[in-house]
N, C-alpha and C positions, 0 to 999 in steps of 0.2 A: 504493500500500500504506500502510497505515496501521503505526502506530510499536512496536503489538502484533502485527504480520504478520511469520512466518519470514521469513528469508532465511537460504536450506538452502546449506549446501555438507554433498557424500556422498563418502567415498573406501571405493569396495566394490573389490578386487579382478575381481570375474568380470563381464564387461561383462552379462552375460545376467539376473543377478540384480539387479545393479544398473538397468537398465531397467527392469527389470518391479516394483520398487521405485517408481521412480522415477513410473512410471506411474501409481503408485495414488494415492501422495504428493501429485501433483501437480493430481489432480482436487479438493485441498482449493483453497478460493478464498482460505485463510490464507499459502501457503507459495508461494515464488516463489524456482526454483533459480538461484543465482550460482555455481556452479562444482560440477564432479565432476572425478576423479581414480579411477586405479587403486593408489597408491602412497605412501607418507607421505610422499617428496619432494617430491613434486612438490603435494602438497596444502598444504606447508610452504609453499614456493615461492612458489603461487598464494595463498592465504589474505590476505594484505596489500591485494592487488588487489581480490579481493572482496567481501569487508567484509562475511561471515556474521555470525550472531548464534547460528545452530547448525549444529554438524558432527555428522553421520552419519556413525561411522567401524569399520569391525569391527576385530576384536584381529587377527584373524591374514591380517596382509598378507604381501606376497613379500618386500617388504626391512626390513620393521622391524615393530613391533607396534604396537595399537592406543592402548596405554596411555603408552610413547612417544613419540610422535605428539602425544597427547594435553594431556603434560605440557610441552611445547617448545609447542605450540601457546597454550594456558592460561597461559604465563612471557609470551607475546608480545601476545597479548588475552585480558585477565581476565576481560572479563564473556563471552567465547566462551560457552555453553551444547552440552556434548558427550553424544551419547547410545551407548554404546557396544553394538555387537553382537557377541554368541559365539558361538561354533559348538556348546559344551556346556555345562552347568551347571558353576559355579566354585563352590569354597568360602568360605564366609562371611569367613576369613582375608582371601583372593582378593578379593572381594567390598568390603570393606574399605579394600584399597588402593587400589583403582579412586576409591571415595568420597572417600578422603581426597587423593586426586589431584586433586579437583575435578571429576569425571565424574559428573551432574546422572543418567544413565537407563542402567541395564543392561538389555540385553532379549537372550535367544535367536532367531535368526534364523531357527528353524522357527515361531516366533510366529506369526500372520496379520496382516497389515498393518495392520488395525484396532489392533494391539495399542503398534506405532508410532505410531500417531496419537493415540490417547488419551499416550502419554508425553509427544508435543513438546509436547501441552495443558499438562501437567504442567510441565514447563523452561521451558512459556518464561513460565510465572510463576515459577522461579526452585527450584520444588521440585522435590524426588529423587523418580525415578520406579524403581524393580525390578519384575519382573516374574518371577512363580513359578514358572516354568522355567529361569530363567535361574542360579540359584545351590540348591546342594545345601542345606538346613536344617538345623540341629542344634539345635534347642529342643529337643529331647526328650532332651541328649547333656548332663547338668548339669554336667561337668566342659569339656566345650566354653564353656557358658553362663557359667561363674565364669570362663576364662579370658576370653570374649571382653570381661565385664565390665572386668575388671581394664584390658584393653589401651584401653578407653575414654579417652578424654582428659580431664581433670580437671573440665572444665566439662560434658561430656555424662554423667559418673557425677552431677553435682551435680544434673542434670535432672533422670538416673533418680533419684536418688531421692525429688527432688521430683512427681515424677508418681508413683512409687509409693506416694505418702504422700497422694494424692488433690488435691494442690494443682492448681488450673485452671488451663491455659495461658497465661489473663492476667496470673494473680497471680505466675506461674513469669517472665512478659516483665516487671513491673512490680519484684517483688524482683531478677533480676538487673540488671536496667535495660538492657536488650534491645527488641527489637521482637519484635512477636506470629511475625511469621513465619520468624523468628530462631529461636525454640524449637522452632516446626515443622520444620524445617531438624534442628536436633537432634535430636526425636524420629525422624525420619525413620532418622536415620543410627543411631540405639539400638537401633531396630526390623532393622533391615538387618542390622547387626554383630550381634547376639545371635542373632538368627534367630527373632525374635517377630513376633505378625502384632497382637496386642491387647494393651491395657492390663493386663489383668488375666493374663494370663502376664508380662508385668513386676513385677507386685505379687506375683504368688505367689514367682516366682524372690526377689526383694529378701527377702517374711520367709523363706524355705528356708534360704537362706543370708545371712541376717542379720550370725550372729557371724563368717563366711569374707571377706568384704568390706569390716569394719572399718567400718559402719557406726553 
């Protein structure tokens, strides 16, 4: 395997699903599994030995949750790459905390497998991957949108408003003195948390509420 090739560990609960996952996964010539698990323990446990680069993990296991799991995992290997599966759409709040947990890919587990694969494409260069079933949207909810702005963190409001003022991506890595995919990364995360899909719903939002944001 080459040093851009998965090394998958999966912790599904139902062995049934989890196979027939596994199955599809594994007809990629990219990914090559070191470990499964039904349980956060035991995925704790093994994870050391394994030596993943991404974990496959759903939210709702039998003994603990996904996001959990996640975060104990992530404290023990930073550069893990985690993509999590739900069983329903969460709230962009929801949605959120995942992100800021350092969970690289939300996706719903009615998805079709194909929809997995294009994400691990996504993480395992390092970017945030969501998927449009997997979280409820509220761009159209403008008292959702001012709040989710506000809960931003000082440096990804400093983005939005440099993308909303039409500043390139370059010049947005070159003023903060960042890397290009550094910004991506925050855009990613602006678009997620507010529940935007395009730029230009960040720009309209930004002049709407201009004077509410203290811009």
């Amino acid at each position: 395997m080459s040093s851009d090739d998965i090394r998958l560990y999966v912790t599904i609960d139902k062995r049934l699903f989890r196979d027939a996952l596994l199955y599809q996964l594994l007809l990629e010539d990219t990914v090559d599994l070191v470990g499964e698990s039904a349980t956060g323990v035991d995925t704790l446990n093994q994870l050391p030995t394994a030596a993943p680069n991404v974990l496959i993990i759903e939210e709702a296991l039998t003994d603990n949750d996904g996001l959990t799991i996640s975060e104990v995992a992530l404290s023990q290997q930073p550069a893990l790459r985690i993509l999590l599966l739900v069983d329903k759409p969460v709230s962009p709040a929801r949605l959120a905390i995942y992100l800021d947990a350092g969970i690289k890919a939300v996706i719903a587990k009615s998805q079709p497998v194909q929809e997995l694969i294009q994400a691990l494409g996504y993480i395992r260069q390092g970017q945030v991957y969501v998927d449009a079933a997997s979280y409820t949207t509220a761009s159209e909810n403008p008292d959702h949108a001012l709040h989710a702005f506000k809960s931003l963190s000082a440096r990804e409001q400093e983005v939005a408003r440099l993308m909303a003022d039409r500043v390139a991506v370059k010049a947005i890595a070159e003023r903060l003195g960042v890397s290009y995919k550094t910004v991506h990364s925050y855009k990613d995360r602006i678009f997620v948390k507010m529940g935007f899909e395009r730029v230009p719903d960040l720009m309209l939002f930004m002049k709407r509420f201009r004077n509410r944001i203290d811009l």
